[in-house]
Phi, psi and omega in degrees: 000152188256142183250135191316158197262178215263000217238332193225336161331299180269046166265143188284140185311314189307316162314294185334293199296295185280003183272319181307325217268248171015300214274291164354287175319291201309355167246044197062326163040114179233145176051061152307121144243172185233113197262159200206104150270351192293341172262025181238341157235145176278345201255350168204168178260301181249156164246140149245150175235137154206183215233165196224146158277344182218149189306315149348295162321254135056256150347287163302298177310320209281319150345288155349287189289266155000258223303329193307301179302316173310334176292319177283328180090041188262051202255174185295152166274325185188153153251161189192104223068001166337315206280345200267325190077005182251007125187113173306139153214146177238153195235089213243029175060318193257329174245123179262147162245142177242147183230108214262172154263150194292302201313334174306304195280332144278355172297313197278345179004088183292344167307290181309305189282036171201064157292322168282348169301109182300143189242116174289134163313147173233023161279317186304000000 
């Protein structure tokens, strides 16, 4: 197994988090946000949410996100809906992405149950 690249060894679960968001954008990505879950759960520090226009989109985000991070020796512990693309989640043990198709991400609309979570600026 390759041991993280040395450049990235000391990155904060919150970097983590905004690399997803970035990487996420640069691939059209829509309605990022970054969730501070850490005094509220024990299983992550952040969720990131973002929304795909299509299940394909979706699909191509969460690819995406998996190669970037495996290029760094970042890789996911587990995914879970690729094959459907109408909501993704990667498990990146300190940061979950949930990568919704938008009509989804408003049924299930995780901002709301998880309201109480301070939402990190994605200006930095």
């Amino acid at each position: 197994m390759q041991q993280v690249k040395k450049k990235h060894l000391k990155k904060t679960s919150r970097e983590l988090a905004k690399l997803c968001v970035r990487t996420a954008v640069e691939k059209k990505a829509e309605d990022p946000i970054i969730l501070d879950v850490s005094k509220l759960c024990s299983f992550t520090d952040y969720f990131v949410i973002i929304s795909g226009r299509s299940t394909r989109h979706v699909q191509g985000l969460a690819e995406a996100l998996e190669a970037e991070l495996r290029s760094k020796r970042l890789a996911t512990s587990k995914s879970e809906g690729l094959q459907e693309g109408i909501w993704v989640l990667l498990d990146f043990n300190d940061v979950v992405v949930h990568i919704f198709y938008s009509e989804s991400r408003k049924f299930y609309d995780i901002e709301g149950l998880w309201h109480d979570a301070p939402r990190i600026s994605l200006d930095d």
